[in-house]
C-alpha positions as CSV (number, residue, x, y, z in Angstrom):
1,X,18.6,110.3,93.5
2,X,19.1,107.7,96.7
3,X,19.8,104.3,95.0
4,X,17.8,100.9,95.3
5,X,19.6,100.4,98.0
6,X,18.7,103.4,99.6
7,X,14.8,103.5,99.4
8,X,14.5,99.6,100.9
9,X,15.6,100.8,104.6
10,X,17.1,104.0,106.2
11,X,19.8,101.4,107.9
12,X,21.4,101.3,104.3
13,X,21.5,105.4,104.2
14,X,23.0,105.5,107.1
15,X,26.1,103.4,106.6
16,X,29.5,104.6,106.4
17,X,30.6,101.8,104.6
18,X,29.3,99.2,101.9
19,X,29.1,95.6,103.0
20,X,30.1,92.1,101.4
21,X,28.9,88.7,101.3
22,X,30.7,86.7,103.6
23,X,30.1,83.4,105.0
24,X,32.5,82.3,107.7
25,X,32.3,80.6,111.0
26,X,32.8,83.3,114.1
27,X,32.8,83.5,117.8
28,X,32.1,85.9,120.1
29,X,33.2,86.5,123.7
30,X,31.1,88.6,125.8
31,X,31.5,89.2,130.0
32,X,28.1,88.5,131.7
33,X,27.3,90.9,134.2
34,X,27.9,88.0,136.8
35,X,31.7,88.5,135.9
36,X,31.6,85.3,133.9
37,X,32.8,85.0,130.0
38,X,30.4,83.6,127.5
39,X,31.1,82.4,124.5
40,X,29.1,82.5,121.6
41,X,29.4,80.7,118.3
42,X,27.7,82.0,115.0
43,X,28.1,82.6,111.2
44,X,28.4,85.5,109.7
45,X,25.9,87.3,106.8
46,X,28.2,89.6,105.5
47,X,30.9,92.3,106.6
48,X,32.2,95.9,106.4
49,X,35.2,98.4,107.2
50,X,32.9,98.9,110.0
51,X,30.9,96.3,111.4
52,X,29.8,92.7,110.4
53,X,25.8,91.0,110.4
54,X,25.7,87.9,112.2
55,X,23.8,84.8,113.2
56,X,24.2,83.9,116.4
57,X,23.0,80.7,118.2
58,X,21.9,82.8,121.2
59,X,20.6,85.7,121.6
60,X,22.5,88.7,123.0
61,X,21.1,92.1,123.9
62,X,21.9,95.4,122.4
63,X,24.8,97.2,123.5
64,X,26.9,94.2,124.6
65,X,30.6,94.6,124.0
66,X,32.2,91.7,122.7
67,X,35.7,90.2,121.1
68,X,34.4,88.9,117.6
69,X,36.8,86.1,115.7
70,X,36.5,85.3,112.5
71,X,38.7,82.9,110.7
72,X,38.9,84.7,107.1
73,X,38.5,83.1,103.9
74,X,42.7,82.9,103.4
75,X,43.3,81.4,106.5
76,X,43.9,84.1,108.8
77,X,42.4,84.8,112.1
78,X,40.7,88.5,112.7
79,X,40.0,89.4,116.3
80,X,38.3,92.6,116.7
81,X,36.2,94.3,119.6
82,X,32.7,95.2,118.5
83,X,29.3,96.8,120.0
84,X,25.9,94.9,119.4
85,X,24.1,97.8,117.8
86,X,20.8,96.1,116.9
87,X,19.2,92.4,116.7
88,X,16.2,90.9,115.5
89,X,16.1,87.4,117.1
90,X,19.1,85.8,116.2
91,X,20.4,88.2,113.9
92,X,22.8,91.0,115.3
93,X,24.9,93.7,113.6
94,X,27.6,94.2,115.7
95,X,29.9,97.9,115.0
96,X,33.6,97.4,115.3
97,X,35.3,99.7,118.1
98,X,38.7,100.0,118.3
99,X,40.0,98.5,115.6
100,X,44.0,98.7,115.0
101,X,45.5,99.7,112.0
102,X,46.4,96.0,111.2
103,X,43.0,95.3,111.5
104,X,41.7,98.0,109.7
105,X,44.0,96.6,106.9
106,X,42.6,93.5,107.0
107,X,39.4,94.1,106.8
108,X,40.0,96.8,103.9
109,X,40.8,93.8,101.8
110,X,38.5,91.6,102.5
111,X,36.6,93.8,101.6
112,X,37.7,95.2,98.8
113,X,38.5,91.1,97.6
């Protein structure tokens, strides 16, 4: 039987991993395709082993690969490459790609806080 979760949106089916609640300045670093870096400051809604939902204070397209810092609740700073994989306005979920394992450490416990 698929959980409450489950019947709101197929995204939630689909996820590999659970998310949390997290509210924590970030920035983002994306190449324009002009060569130039942009940066891009936002806040995110909550994060996973696998990705994180943010809200940007630009818009960026699908697809765009970017370097995401986040300054975690303990102090510590997480930079990670992630994938926009969808957006509605403002709001992006971005996939993490090529995480190390210290990063995938890192983000097991903040999740798992």
């Amino acid at each position: 039987m698929p959980s409450p979760r489950d019947t709101r949106s197929p995204i939630y089916a689909s996820r590999l991993f659970s998310r949390r609640p997290l509210d924590v300045r970030a920035r983002l670093v994306a190449l324009h395709s002009s060569g130039q870096r942009i940066v891009v400051h936002a806040r995110t809604c909550d994060v996973s082993r696998g990705g994180a939902g943010l809200t940007l204070t630009c818009s960026l397209p699908s697809g765009t690969e970017v370097a995401l810092c986040l300054r975690l609740p303990d102090g510590s700073l997480l930079c990670v490459q992630a994938v926009v994989i969808r957006r509605h306005g403002f709001r992006v979920g971005v996939q993490f790609v090529r995480t190390t394992a210290e990063q995938r450490r890192m983000l097991s416990e903040l999740c798992c806080a």
